[in-house]
C-alpha positions as CSV (number, residue, x, y, z in Angstrom):
1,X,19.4,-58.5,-45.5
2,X,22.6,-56.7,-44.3
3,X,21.3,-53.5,-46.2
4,X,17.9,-53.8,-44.7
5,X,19.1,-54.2,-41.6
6,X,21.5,-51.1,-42.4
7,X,18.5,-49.4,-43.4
8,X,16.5,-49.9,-40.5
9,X,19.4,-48.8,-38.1
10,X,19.3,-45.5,-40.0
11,X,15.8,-45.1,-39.8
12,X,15.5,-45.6,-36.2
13,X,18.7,-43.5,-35.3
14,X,16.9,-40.3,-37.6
15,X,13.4,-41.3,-35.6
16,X,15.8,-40.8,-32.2
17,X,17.3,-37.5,-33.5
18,X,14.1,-35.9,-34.6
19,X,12.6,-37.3,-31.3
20,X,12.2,-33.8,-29.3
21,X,14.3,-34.6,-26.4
22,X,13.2,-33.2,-22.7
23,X,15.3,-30.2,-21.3
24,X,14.9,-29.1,-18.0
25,X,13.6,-25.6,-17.9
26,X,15.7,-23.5,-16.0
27,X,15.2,-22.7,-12.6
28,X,14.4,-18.6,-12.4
29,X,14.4,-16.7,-9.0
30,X,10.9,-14.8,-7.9
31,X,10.9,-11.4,-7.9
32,X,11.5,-10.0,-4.5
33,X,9.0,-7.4,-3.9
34,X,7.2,-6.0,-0.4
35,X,4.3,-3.8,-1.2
36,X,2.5,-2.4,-3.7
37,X,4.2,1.3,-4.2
38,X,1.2,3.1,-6.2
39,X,-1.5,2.4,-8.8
40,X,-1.9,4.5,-11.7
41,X,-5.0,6.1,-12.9
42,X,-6.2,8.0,-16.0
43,X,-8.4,11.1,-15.3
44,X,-10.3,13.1,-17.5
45,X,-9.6,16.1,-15.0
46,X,-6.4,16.1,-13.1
47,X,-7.0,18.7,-11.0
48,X,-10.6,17.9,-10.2
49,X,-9.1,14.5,-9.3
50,X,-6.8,15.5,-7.1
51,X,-9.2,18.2,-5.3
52,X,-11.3,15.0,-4.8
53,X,-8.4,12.6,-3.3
54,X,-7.9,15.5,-1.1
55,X,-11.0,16.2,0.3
56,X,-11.9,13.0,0.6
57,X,-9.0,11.0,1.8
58,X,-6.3,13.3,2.7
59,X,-4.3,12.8,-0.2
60,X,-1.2,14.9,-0.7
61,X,0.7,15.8,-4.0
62,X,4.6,15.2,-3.8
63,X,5.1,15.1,-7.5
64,X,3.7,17.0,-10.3
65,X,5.2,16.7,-14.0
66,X,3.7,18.4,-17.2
67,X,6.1,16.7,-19.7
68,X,6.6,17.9,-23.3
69,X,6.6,15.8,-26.5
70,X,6.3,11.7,-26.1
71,X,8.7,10.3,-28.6
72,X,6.6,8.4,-31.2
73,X,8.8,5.0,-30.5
74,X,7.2,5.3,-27.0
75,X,3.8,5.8,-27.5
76,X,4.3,2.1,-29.8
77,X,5.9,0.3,-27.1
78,X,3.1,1.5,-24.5
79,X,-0.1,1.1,-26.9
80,X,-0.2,4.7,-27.0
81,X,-2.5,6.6,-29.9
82,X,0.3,8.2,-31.6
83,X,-2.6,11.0,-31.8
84,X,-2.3,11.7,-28.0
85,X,-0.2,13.2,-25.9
86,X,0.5,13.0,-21.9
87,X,-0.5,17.1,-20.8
88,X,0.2,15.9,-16.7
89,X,0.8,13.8,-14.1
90,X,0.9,13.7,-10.4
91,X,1.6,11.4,-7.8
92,X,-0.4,11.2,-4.4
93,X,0.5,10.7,-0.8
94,X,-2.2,8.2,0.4
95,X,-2.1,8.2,4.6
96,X,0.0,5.1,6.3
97,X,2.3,4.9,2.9
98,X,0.7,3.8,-0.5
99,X,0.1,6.5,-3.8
100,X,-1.8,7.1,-6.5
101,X,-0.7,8.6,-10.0
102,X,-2.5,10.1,-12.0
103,X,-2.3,10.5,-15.4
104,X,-4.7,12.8,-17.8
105,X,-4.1,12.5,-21.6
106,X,-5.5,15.0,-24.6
107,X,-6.1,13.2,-28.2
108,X,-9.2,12.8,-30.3
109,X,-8.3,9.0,-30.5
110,X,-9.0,8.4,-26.7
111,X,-12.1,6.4,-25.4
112,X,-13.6,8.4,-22.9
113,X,-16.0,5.9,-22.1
114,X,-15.0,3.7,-18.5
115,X,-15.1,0.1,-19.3
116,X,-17.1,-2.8,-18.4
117,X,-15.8,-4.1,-14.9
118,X,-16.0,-7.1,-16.9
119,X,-14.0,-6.1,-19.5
120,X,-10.0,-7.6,-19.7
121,X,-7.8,-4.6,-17.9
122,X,-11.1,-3.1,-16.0
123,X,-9.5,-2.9,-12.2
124,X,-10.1,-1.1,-9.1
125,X,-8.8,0.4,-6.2
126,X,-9.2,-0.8,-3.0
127,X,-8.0,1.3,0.4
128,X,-8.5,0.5,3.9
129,X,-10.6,2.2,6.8
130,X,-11.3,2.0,10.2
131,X,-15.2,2.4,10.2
132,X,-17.1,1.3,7.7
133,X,-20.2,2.3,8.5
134,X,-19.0,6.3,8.9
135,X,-17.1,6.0,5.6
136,X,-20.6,4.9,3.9
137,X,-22.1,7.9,5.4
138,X,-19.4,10.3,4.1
139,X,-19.4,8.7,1.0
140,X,-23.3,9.0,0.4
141,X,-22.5,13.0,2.1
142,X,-20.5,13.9,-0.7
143,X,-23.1,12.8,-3.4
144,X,-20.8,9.8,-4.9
145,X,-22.8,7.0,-6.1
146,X,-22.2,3.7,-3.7
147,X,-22.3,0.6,-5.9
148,X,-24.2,-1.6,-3.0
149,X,-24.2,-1.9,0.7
150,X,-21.7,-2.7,2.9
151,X,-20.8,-6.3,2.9
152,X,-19.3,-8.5,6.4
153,X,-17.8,-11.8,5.2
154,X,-17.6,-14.7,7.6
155,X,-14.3,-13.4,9.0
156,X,-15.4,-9.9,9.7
157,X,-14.3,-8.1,7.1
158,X,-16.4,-5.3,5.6
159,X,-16.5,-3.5,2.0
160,X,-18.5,-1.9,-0.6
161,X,-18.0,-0.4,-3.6
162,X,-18.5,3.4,-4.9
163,X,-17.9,5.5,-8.1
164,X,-15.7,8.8,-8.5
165,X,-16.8,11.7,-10.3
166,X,-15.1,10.6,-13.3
167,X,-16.6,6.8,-13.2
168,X,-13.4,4.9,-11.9
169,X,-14.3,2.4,-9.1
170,X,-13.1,2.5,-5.6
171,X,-13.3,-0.2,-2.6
172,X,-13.6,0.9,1.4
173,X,-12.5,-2.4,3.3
174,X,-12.8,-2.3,7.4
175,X,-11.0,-5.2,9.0
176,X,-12.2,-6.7,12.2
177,X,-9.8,-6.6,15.2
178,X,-9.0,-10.3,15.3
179,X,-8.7,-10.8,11.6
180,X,-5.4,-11.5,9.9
181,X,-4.7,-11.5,6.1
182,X,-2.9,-14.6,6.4
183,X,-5.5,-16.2,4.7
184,X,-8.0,-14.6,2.0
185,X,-10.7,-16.4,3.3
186,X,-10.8,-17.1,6.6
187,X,-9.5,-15.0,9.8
188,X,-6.9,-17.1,11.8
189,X,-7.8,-15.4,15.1
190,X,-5.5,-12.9,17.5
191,X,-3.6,-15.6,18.9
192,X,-2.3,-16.3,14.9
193,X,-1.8,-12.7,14.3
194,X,0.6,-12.4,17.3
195,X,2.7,-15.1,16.4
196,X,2.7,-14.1,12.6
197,X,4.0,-10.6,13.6
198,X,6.7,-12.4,16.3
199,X,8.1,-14.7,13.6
200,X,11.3,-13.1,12.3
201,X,11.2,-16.2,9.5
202,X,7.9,-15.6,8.1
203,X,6.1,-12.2,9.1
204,X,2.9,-11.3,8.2
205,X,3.5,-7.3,6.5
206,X,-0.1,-6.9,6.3
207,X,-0.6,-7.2,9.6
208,X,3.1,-5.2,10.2
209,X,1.3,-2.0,8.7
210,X,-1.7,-2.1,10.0
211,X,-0.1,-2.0,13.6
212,X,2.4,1.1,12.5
213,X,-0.3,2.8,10.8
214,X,-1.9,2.4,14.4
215,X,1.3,3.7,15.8
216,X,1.2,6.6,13.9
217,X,-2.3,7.8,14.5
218,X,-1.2,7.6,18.2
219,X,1.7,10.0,17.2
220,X,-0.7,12.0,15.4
221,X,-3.5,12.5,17.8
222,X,-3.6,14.6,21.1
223,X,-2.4,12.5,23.6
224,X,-4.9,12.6,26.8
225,X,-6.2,10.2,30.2
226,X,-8.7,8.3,27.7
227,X,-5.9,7.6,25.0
228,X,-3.0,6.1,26.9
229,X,-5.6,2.9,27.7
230,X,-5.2,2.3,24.0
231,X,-1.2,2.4,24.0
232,X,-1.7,-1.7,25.7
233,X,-3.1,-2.4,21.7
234,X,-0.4,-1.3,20.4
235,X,2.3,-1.5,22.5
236,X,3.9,-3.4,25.1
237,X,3.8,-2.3,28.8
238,X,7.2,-1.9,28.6
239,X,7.8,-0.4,25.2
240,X,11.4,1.6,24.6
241,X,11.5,4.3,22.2
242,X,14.1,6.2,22.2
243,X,15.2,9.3,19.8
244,X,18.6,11.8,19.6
245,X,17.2,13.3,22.9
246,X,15.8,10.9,24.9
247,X,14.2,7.8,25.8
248,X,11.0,6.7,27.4
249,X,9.9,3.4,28.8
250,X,6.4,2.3,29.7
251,X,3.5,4.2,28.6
252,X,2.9,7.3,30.8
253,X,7.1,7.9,29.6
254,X,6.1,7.6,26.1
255,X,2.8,9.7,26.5
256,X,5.1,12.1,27.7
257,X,7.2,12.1,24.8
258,X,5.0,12.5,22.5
259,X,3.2,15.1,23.8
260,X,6.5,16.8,24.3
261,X,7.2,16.3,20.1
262,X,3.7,17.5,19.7
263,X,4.0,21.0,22.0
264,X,7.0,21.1,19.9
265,X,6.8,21.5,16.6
266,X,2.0,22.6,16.2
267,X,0.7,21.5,13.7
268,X,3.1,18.9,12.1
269,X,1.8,15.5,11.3
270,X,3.8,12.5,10.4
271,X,3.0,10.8,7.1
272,X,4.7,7.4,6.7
273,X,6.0,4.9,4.1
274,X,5.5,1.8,3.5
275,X,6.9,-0.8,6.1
276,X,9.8,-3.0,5.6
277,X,10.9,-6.3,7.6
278,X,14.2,-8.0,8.0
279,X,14.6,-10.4,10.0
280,X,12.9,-9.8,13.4
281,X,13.5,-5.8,12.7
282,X,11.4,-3.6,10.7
283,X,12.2,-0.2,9.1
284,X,9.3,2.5,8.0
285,X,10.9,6.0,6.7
286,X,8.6,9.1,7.3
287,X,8.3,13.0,6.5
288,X,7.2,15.1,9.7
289,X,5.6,18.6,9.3
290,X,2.7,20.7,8.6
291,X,0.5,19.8,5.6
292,X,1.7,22.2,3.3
293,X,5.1,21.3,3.9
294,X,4.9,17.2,4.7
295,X,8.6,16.9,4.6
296,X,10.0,19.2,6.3
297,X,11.8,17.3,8.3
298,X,12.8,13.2,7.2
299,X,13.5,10.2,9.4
300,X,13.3,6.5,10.1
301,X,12.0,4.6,12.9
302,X,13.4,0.7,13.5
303,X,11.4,-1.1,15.6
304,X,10.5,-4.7,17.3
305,X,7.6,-6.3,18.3
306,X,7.2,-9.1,20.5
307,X,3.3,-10.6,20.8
308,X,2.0,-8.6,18.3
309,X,2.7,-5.2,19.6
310,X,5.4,-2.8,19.1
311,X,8.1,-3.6,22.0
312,X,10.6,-1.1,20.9
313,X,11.4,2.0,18.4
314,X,14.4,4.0,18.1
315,X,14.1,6.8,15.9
316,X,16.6,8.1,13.3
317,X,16.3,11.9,11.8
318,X,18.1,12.5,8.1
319,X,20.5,14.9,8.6
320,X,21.2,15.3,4.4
């Protein structure tokens, strides 16, 4: 009995060792990202393609690389065909801070043929207008084939669907003036907007950019009697922004100004990045000049906004 007993007590203590015991997985931090920097994009064409982001959306090139051999070990680890080689890329200046890269790649091994939106890794590219309706038009101008009509969901949003030249898909999107993208399917009203863009804990960057890129046409545009009306959109009636040279308060102050930086320097445009928050301030770096030369001149604007408009910017110039 003893060496039964024995025997069982052996048994049952291998049974508890072989017995997967639970671990805790370990706790690992989320990525802290802001935006989306750029997509990429192969192109049978690469300069065709970037003719066409021009013309059509404004595009810019700030990079341009035509790099020699790949190294075998690389075209592995990236599912290249070791037949191909990369002949160029370039990367594209997209208005109000996003880019595109583009990549165009010579082998006899490469499919040609665009897949199945269907398909696993099909995707698309989706970028952001004011006026659905006159994009459409240009669009169906320019001979492009438009994939269907424009669509309005319930919360005002607007979008369709067209083709390049080269078959890649692209999406227009309009948003309405009271929708937020605090939500993907429902707007939360103005009212939510404003107190997503006031919260210093938890802001809303969607909505962030949309109001700079606002700011920025203002900068952009000639600065008249029927345009100041629009400055109570986007800012407050008693916005501050002040620069190395001055400062203006209050709209007709600010209209001043910029039509001051405008008679200034003709023909230079600012083209801005991509918007950054920290707690209650945010941050956007730009390039100011003329459009064969965006960056002639670099800077930063830090800026506040109360009620979902801009209440103040002060504006930084890069001296490097």
């Amino acid at each position: 009995m003893a060496m039964i007993a024995a025997a069982v007590s052996l048994d049952a203590s291998a049974q508890t060792l072989a017995t997967p015991q639970h671990v805790p997985a370990p706790v690992i931090d989320a990525l802290q990202v802001s935006a989306i920097d750029h997509v990429g994009m192969n192109v049978p064409d690469i300069d065709a393609a970037v003719q066409f982001f021009s013309d059509l959306i404004g595009a810019r090139v700030i990079a341009d690389a035509r790099p020699e051999g790949i190294p075998a070990e690389w075209k592995t680890q990236f599912r290249w065909h070791q037949s191909s080689e990369l002949k160029r890329f370039i990367m594209l200046q997209l208005t109000g801070g996003p880019k595109v890269e583009l990549f165009q790649y010579a082998g006899h091994e490469i499919n040609s043929t665009q897949p199945h939106e269907d398909d696993i890794g099909a995707t698309h590219v989706a970028l952001r207008t004011k006026d659905i309706a006159r994009s459409l038009a240009i669009v169906k101008a320019r001979g492009l084939k438009v994939l269907n009509e424009p669509i309005t969901n319930a919360d005002g949003v607007q979008w369709f669907y067209f083709l390049t030249p080269w078959g890649s898909q692209i999406e227009l999107v309009s948003f309405s003036d009271q929708y937020t993208a605090t939500s993907p399917h429902q707007a939360t009203g103005a009212s939510t907007m404003n107190t997503s863009l006031s919260s210093s804990a938890s802001v809303d960057l969607s909505a962030v950019q949309r109001l700079i890129d606002q700011h920025f046409e203002i900068w952009n545009a000639p600065v008249s009697a029927e345009t100041i009306p629009k400055f109570a959109q986007i800012y407050t009636a008693d916005v501050f922004v002040a620069d190395e040279g001055g400062k203006a308060v209050g709209y007709e102050e600010v209209a001043k100004l910029i039509r001051k930086v405008q008679s200034s320097h003709a023909g230079f445009v600012f083209t801005p990045d991509p918007v950054t928050w920290n707690h209650g301030l945010g941050r956007v770096t730009w390039g100011y000049g003329p459009r064969s030369h965006p960056d002639a001149v670099r800077g930063e604007d830090i800026f506040t906004i109360e009620d979902g408009k801009v209440s103040s910017a002060r504006v930084f110039l890069d001296k490097k």
